[in-house]
C-alpha positions in Angstrom: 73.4 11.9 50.1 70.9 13.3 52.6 68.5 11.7 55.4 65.5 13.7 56.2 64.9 14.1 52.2 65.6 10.8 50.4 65.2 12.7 46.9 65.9 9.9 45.1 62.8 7.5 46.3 60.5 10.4 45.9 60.9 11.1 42.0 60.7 7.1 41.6 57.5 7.4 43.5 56.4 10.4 41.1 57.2 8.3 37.8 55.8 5.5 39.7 52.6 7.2 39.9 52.5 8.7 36.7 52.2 5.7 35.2 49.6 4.1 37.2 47.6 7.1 36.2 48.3 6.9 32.7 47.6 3.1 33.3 44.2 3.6 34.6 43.1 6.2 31.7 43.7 3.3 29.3 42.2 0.7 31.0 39.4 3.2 31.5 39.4 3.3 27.4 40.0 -0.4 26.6 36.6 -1.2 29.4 34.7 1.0 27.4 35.9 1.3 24.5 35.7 5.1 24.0 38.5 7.2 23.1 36.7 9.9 24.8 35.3 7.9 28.1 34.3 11.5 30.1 34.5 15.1 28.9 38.3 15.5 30.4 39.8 13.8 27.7 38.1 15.8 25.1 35.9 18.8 26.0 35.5 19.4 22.3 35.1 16.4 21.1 32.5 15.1 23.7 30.5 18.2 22.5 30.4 17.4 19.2 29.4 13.5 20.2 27.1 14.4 22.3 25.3 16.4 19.7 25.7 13.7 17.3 23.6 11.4 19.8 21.0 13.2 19.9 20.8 13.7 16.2 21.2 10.0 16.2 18.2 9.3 18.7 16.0 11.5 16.9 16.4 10.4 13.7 15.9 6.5 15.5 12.4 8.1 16.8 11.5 9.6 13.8 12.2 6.1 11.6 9.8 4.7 14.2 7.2 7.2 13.6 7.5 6.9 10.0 7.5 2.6 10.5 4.0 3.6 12.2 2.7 6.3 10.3 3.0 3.6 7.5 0.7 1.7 9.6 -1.4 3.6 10.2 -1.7 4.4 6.5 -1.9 0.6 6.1 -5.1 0.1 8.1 -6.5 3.1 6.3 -6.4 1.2 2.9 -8.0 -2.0 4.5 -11.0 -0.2 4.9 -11.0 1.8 1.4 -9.9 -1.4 -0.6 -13.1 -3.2 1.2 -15.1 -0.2 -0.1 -14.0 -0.5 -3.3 -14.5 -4.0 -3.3 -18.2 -3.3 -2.2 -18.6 -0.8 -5.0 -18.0 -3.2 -7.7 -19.7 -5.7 -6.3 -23.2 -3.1 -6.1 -22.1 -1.4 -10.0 -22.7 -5.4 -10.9 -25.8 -5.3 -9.2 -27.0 -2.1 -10.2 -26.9 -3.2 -13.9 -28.7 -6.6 -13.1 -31.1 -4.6 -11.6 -31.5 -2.2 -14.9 -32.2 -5.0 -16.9 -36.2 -5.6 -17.8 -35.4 -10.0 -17.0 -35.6 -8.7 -13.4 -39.0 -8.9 -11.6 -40.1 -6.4 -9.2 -39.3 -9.3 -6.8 -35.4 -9.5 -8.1 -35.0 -6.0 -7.3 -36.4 -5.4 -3.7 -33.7 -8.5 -3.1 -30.7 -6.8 -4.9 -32.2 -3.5 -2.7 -31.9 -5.2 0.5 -28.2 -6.1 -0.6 -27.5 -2.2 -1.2 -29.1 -1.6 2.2 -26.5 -3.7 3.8 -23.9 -2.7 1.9 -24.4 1.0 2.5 -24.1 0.2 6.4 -20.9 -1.7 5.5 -19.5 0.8 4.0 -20.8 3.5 6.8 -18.7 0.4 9.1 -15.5 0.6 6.9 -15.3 4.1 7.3 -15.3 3.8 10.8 -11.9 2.2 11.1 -9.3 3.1 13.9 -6.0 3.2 14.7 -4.7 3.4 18.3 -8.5 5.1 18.8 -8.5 8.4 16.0 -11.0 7.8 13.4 -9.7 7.9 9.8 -12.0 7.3 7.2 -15.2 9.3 9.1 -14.2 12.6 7.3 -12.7 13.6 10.7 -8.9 13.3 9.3 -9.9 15.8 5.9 -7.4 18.9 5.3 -8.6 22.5 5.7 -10.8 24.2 2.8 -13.5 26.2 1.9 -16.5 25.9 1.3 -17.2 24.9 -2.9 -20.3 24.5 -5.0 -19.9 21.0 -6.6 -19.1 21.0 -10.2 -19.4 18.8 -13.2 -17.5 19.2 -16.5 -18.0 17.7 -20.3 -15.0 17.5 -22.4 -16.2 15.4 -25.1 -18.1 17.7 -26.6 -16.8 20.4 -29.4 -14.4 23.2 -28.4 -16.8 25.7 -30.0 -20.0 24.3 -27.5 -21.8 27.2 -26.0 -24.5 27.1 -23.6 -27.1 28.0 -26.1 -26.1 25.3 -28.7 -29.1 23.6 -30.1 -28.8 19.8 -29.0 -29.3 19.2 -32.8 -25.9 21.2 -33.3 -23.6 19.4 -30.8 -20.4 18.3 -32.1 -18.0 16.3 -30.6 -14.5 17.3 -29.6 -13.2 16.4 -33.0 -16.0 18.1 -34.7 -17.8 15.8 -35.9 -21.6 15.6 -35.7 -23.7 14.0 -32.5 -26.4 13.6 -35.0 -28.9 14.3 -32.5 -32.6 14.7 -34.4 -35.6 16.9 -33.7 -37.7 13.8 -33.0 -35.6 11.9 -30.5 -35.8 11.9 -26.6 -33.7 13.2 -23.7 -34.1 10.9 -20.8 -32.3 12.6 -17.7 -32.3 11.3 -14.4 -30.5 12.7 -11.3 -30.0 11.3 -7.9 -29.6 13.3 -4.8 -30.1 12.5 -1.3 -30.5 8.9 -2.1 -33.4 9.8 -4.1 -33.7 9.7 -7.9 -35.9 11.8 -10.1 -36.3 11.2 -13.5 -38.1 12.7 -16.8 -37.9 13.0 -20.9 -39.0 15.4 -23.4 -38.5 16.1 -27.1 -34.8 17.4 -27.9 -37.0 19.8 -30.9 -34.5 23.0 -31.0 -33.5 22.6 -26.6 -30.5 23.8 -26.3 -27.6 22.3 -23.5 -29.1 25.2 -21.1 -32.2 23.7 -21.4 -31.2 20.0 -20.4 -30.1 21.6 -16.8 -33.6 24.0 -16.7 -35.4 20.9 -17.3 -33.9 18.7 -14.4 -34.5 21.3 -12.0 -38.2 21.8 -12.9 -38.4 17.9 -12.1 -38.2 18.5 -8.0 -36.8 22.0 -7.5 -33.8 23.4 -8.2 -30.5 21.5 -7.9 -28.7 23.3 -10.6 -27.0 26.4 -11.1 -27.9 26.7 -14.3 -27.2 30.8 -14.1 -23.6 30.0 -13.3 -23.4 27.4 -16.1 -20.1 27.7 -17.8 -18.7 27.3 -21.3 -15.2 28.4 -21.1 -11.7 27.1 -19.8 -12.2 28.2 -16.2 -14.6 25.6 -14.2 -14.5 27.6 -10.9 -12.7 27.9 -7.4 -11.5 24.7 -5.7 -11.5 23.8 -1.5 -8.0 25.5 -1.3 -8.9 28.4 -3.2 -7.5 27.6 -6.9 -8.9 28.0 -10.1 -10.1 24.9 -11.4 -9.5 24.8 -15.4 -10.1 21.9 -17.7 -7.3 19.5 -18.5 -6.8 20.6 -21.9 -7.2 24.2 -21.9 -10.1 24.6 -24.1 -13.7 25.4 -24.0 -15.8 23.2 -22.2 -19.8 22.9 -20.8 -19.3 22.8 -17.3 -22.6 22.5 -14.4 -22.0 23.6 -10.9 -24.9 22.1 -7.5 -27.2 25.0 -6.9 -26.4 25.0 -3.1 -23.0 24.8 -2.2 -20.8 22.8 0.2 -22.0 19.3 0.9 -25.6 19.6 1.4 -26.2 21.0 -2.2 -24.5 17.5 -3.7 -25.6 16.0 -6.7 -24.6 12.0 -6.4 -24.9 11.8 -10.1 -27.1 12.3 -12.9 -27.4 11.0 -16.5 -28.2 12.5 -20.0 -29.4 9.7 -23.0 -31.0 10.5 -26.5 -33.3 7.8 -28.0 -34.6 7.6 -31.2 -38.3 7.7 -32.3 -38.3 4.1 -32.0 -36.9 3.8 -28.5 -33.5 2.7 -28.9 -30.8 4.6 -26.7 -28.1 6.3 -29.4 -24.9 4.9 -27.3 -22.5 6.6 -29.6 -24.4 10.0 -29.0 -25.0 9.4 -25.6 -21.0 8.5 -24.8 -20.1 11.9 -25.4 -23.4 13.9 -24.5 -23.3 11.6 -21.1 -19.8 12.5 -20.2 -19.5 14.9 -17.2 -17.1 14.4 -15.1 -16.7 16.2 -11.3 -14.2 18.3 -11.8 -15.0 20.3 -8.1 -15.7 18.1 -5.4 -18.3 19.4 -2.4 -16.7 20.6 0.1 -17.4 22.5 3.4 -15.8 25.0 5.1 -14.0 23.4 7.9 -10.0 23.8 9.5 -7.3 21.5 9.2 -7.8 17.9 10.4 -5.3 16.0 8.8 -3.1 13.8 10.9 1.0 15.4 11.4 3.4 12.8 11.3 6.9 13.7 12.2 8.6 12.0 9.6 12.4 13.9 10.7 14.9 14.7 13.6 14.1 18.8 13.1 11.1 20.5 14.1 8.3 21.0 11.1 9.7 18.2 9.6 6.6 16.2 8.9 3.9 14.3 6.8 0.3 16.2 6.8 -1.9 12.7 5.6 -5.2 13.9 5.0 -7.9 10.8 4.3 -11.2 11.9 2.5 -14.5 11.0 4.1 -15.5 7.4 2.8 -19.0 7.3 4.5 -21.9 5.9 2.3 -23.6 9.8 2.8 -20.2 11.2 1.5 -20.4 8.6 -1.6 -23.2 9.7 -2.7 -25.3 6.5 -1.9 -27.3 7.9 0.9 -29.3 10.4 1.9 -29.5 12.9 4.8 -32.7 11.3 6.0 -30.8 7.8 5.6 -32.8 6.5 2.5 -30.6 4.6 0.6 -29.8 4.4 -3.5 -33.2 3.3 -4.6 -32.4 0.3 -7.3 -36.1 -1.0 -7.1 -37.1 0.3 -10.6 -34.9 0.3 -14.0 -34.9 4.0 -14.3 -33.4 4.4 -10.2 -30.9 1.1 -10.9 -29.7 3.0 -14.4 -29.0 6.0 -12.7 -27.3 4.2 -9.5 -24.6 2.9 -12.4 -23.5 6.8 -12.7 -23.4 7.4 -9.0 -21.4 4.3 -8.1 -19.3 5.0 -11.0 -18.7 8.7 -9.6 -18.3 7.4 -5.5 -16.1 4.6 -7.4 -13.7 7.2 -8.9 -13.8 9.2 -5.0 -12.8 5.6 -3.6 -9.7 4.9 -5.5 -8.8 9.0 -6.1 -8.4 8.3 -2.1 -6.3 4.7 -2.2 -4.2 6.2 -4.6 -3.6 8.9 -2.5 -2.9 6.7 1.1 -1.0 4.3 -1.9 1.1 7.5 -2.7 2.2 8.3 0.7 3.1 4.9 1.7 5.4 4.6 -1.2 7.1 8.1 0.2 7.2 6.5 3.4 9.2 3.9 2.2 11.9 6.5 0.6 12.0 8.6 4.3 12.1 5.5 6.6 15.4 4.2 4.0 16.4 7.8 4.4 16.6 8.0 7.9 18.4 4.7 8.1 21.0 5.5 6.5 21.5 9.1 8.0 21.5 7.2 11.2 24.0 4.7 10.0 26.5 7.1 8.5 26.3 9.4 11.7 27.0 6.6 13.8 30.0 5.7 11.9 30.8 9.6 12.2 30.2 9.1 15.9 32.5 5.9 16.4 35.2 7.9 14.4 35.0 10.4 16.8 34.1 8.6 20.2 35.4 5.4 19.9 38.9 3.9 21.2 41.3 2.7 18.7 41.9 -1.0 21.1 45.1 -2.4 19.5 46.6 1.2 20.4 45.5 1.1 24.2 46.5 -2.7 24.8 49.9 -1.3 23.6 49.9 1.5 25.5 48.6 -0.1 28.5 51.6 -2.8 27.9 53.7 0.0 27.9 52.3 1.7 31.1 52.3 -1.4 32.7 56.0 -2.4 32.2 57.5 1.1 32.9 55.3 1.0 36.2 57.0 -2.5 37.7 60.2 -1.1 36.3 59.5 2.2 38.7 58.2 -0.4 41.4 61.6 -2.5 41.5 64.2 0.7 41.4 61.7 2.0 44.7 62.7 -1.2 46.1 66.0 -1.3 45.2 66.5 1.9 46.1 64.9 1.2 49.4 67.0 -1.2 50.1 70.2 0.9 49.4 68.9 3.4 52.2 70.3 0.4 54.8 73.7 1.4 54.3 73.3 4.5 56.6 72.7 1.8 59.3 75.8 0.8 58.7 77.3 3.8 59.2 75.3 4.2 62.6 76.2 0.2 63.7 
């Protein structure tokens, strides 16, 4: 036994304090409840959680941007749907109007309804979200500049440019059964202007049909660069553009190209020596399609969502330009569709059928996307959710196992605290000695 150095009380002391420490680290877990409540417990494995937070924030942010990329996408559609709606409502209108029970009177009235309607649509495309224009042809995706292009694939395989009209076949080979003595009535629209005219089909060949509507009001045409092979021509992204099938085809390009050389439609009809439109003939003779859309040169504008928790991962959503002027059903001076005859409101039926397939080509297409959008924000949910549960694997205390070993601490620390004491008290005994 010694006096200066009471050994004894001083290892108590140590365990003592030991397990208050050991004592405070658990209760320091159980208030938390984190395994790993600061990086001394774990330099590793707070690393590896800290990462994992961020990757879980991110892909948080990016299910948000994807939540309002699908808004945006949302408020797009509004204004093509209302388009489409419009278009419908003006391809009823235009065929009212191209029926001979309509007075001059009738038709200045369903004109003045395709005035309106034209600013409507100019209105529509004019929609925003959180300020950005979408529908103004602002928000269109890079591409050259293309000379518009129409294609027939109704009529025979074997069709070449100088095929008499009186030969045409149709794409089973059977015969148009076009005559000598009937009529071809064409009609074009361009600029919101519609020029018409009709001669004998005699031995005209398809050639002809194109050399005739340009010597109606100039040149609008490319009837040197007619085509009457597989190959239509070069798209805005720099493709070849073939026909759906493969085969042979008659296919038309716009003399000028980009957007000012446009063609909003045009139309191609036989009629008999009596009159009377050859619908059968004119079904297949009538069917050009555009297969190459006008397009100018211009750089990227679609918008970048980012759709992911890495960089470059995103969403290009281009939106098409849905402008009356990029429909086809006004001009660049601002004169709209002209309805106020029968030959104009027959040949506005072929442009709103043409600005009627652009329409829905570009609802599908904000349709299409929001359907992916559904897929990545149920993606990144679920990443999220199982990196979380990686996360709390990790991170997170196990609290049945510090209650009991803060039970534990806490009973071996009063133990320690009562053998100080009683130690303590056993120190008196060298007063005795002294007494």
């Amino acid at each position: 036994m010694t006096i200066n150095n009471y050994v004894m009380s001083i290892g108590i002391l140590n365990t003592l304090n030991k397990h208050s420490a050991s004592m405070a680290n658990h209760l320091r877990h159980i208030s938390t409840g984190l395994r790993i409540a600061n990086v001394a417990d774990d330099p590793a494995g707070w690393a590896i959680g800290q990462r994992m937070d961020v990757r879980i924030r991110g892909l948080d942010q990016a299910n948000r941007n994807a939540q309002q990329a699908k808004s945006l996408l949302k408020v797009a559609d509004g204004g093509i749907s209302s388009t489409v709606d419009i278009l419908r409502t003006l391809k009823e209108k235009a065929i009212e109007a191209a029926n001979d029970t309509a007075t001059t009177a009738d038709r200045q009235t369903i004109q003045k309804l395709f005035d309106q309607y034209a600013d409507q649509i100019d209105d529509n495309a004019l929609v925003t979200y959180n300020g950005k224009y979408l529908l103004d042809g602002s928000r269109q995706e890079r591409s050259r500049q293309t000379q518009q292009a129409f294609t027939n694939e109704q009529l025979g395989k074997d069709t070449q440019l100088g095929t008499k009209l009186t030969d045409l076949t149709r794409r089973d080979g059977s015969s148009l059964n076009i005559l000598a003595g009937d009529t071809v009535n064409i009609s074009y629209v361009k600029d919101g202007k519609t020029y018409s005219a009709s001669y004998a089909a005699k031995d005209t060949t398809v050639e002809d049909i194109f050399k005739q509507m340009n010597a109606i009001a100039g040149d609008v045409f490319d009837v040197a660069g007619m085509r009457d092979t597989a190959e239509i021509g070069t798209g805005a992204v720099g493709q070849t553009v073939k026909t759906v099938d493969g085969e042979n085809a008659i296919s038309v390009k716009a003399k000028d190209a980009g957007t000012a050389g446009s063609i909003s439609g045009f139309t191609i009809g036989i009629s008999d020596s009596q009159g009377q439109m050859k619908k059968t003939v004119n079904s297949a003779l009538d069917a050009f399609t555009e297969t190459i859309q006008a397009k100018d040169a211009r750089a990227d504008g679609s918008l970048k969502m980012q759709i992911g928790a890495d960089a470059n991962n995103t969403l290009n959503i281009p939106l098409g330009d849905m402008s009356s002027r990029a429909l086809g059903l006004r001009g660049r001076d601002g004169s709209v569709l002209d309805v106020t005859t029968q030959k104009g409101a027959n040949a506005a039926m072929d442009v709103l059928d043409k600005a009627l397939e652009r329409a829905l080509d570009q609802e599908t297409t904000v349709g299409a996307m929001s359907s992916r959008l559904d897929y990545t924000i149920s993606n990144l949910t679920v990443q999220s959710e199982n990196l979380t549960d990686a996360k709390s694997t990790l991170l997170d205390a196990d609290m049945a196992k510090e209650m009991l070993a803060y039970t534990r601490e806490s009973v071996l620390m009063q133990a320690a605290m009562a053998m100080l004491a009683q130690n303590n008290k056993n120190a008196g005994w060298f007063l005795s000695l002294l007494g």
